[in-house]
C-alpha positions in Angstrom: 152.4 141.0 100.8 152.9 138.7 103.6 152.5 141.0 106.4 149.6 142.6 105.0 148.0 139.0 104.7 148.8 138.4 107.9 147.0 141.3 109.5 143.9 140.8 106.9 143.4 137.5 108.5 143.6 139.0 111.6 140.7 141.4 110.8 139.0 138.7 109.4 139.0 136.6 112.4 138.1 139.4 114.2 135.1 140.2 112.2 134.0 136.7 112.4 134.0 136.2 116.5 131.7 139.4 116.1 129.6 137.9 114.4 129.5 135.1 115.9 128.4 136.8 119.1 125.8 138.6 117.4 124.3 135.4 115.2 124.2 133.8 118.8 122.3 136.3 120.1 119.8 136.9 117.7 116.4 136.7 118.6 113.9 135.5 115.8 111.1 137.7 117.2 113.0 140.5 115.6 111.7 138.9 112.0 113.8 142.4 110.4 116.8 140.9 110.9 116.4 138.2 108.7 118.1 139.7 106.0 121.3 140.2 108.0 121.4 136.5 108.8 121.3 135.2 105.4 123.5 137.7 104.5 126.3 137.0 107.1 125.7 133.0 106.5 125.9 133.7 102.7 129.4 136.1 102.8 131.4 134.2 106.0 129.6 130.8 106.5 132.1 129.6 103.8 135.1 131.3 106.0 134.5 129.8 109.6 133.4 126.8 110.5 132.0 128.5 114.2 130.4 131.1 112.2 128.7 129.0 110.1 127.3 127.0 113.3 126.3 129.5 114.8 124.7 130.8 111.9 122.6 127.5 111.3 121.7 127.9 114.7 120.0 131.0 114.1 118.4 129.9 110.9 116.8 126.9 113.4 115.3 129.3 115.5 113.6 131.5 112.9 112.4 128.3 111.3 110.8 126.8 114.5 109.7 130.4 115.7 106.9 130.9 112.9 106.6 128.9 109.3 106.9 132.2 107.3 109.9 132.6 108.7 111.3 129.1 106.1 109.6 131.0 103.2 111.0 134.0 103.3 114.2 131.8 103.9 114.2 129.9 101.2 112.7 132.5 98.7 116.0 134.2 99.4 118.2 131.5 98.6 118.7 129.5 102.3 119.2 126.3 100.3 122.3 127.6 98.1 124.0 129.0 101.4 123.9 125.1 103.2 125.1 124.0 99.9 127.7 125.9 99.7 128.4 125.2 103.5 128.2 121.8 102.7 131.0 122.4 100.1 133.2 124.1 102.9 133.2 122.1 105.7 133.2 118.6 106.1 133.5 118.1 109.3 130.8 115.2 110.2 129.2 117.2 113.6 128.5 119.9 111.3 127.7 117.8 108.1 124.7 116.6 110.1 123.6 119.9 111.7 122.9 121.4 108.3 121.5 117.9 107.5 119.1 118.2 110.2 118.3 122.5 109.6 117.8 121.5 105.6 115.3 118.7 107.1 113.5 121.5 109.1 113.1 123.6 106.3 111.3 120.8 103.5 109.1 120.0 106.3 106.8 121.9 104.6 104.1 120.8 101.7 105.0 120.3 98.4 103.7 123.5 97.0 106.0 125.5 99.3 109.6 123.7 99.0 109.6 121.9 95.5 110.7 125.1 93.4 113.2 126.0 95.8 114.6 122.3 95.2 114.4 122.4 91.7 116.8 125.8 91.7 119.3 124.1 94.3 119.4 120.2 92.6 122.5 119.3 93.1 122.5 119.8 97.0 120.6 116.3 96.6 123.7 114.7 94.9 125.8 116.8 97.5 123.9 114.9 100.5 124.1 111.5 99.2 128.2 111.9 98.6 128.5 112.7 102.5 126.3 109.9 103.1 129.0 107.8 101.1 131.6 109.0 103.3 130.3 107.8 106.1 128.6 104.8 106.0 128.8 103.6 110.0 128.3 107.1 111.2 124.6 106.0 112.2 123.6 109.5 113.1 124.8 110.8 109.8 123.4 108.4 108.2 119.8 108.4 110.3 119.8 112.3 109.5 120.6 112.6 106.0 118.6 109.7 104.7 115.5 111.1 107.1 116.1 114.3 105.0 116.3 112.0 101.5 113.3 110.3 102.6 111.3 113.3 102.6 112.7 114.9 99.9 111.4 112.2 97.7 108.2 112.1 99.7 107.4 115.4 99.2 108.4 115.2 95.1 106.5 112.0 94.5 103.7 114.4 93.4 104.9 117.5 92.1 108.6 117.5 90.7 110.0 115.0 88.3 113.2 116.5 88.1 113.0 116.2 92.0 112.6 112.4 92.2 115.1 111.9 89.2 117.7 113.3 91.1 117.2 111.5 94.1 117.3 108.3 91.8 120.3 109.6 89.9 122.8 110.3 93.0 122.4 106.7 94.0 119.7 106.9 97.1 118.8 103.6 97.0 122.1 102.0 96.6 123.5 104.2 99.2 120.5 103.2 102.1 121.2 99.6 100.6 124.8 99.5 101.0 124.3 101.3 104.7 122.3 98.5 105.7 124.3 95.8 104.5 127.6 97.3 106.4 125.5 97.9 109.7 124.6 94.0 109.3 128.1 92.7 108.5 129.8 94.9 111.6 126.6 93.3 113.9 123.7 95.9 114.1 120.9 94.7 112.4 118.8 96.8 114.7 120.9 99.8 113.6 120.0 98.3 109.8 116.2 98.3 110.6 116.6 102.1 111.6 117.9 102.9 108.5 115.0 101.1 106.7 112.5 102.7 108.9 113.9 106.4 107.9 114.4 105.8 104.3 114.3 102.3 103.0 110.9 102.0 102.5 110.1 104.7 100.9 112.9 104.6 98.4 111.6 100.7 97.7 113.4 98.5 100.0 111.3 96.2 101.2 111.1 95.2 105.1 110.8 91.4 104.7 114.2 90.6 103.1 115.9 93.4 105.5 114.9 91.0 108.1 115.9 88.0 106.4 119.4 89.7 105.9 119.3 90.4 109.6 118.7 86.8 110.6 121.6 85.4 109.2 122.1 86.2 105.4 124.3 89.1 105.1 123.1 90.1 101.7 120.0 92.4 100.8 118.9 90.9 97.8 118.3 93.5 94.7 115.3 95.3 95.1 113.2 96.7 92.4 114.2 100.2 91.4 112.8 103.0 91.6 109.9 104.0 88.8 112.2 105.9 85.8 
């Protein structure tokens, strides 16, 4: 019924601000608690935009407090809970928080983050549509294609499927557009950012980026990626 919604949401918010506090609080010393964090990010992260902060707040300190910390993240499924925050909350500060907490955790070798990708594929795609959305956001854009560019980096020698997703969601187009519309509003600077992050390793190449920026406004077609 109504009233008893009413009061569920209550509880609900309730529950949340709880543990919020505690997911603020957490100390990633305390390495036994992991569990609990993934598990609160994985049931209410959807639910609460502050909760989910918070929550990738947390997962940032375990990652930078020791490296096994990210692998016993992301061997219990870290990558399908930003996803699915992702697919919650679109909110553009946020957006590029979990941007820049999915960059912490492949900043690892290859061996130790491709498989986790390979489950999770489509948060690739995922990343490249918010990109999309934003095109003169410059700090969306510098932290989502910093995260695309070593993606692909890391995949270049061990995953395919990896680098053929990157390809498929339109990576290239997408750091090519971005550039183009930074030069047309003025920033060719801003455009040479963008190439430094991501452009070159996605095959843009630096010398018609800079004839763009002198005065022709349009990057010339590149060669594609191999596949």
């Amino acid at each position: 019924s109504e009233v008893t919604g009413k009061y569920m949401r209550k509880c609900v918010e309730a529950m949340c601000r709880g543990v919020v506090i505690w997911l603020d609080a957490v100390d990633p010393i305390d390495f036994m608690e992991l569990a609990n964090l993934l598990f609160f990010a994985h049931e209410l992260g959807g639910v609460d935009e502050d909760l989910a902060m918070s929550a990738l707040g947390a997962i940032e300190r375990f990652a930078h407090h020791r490296p096994e910390h990210i692998m016993t993240m992301l061997e219990n499924g870290v990558l399908r809970i930003l996803h699915a925050m992702l697919s919650e909350h679109r909110n553009s500060e946020f957006v590029e928080e979990v941007f820049n907490v999915f960059y912490l955790l492949c900043d690892l070798p290859c061996e130790g983050i491709y498989e986790h990708l390979e489950e999770e594929l489509d948060i690739i795609k995922t990343v490249v549509q918010m990109l999309k959305s934003g095109p003169l956001n410059l700090r969306l854009q510098l932290a989502g294609l910093r995260l695309i560019g070593v993606i692909y980096t890391r995949a270049q020698t061990h995953s395919e499927d990896i680098c053929q997703m990157v390809r498929k969601a339109g990576a290239q187009e997408l750091v090519k557009g971005s550039m183009q519309k930074l030069l047309a509003a003025g920033f060719p600077d801003h455009a040479a950012w963008l190439h430094v992050v991501a452009g070159r390793v996605l095959g843009l190449d630096a010398p018609e980026l800079m004839l763009a920026a002198s005065g022709n406004q349009t990057i010339p077609n590149q060669t594609m990626l191999p596949g």
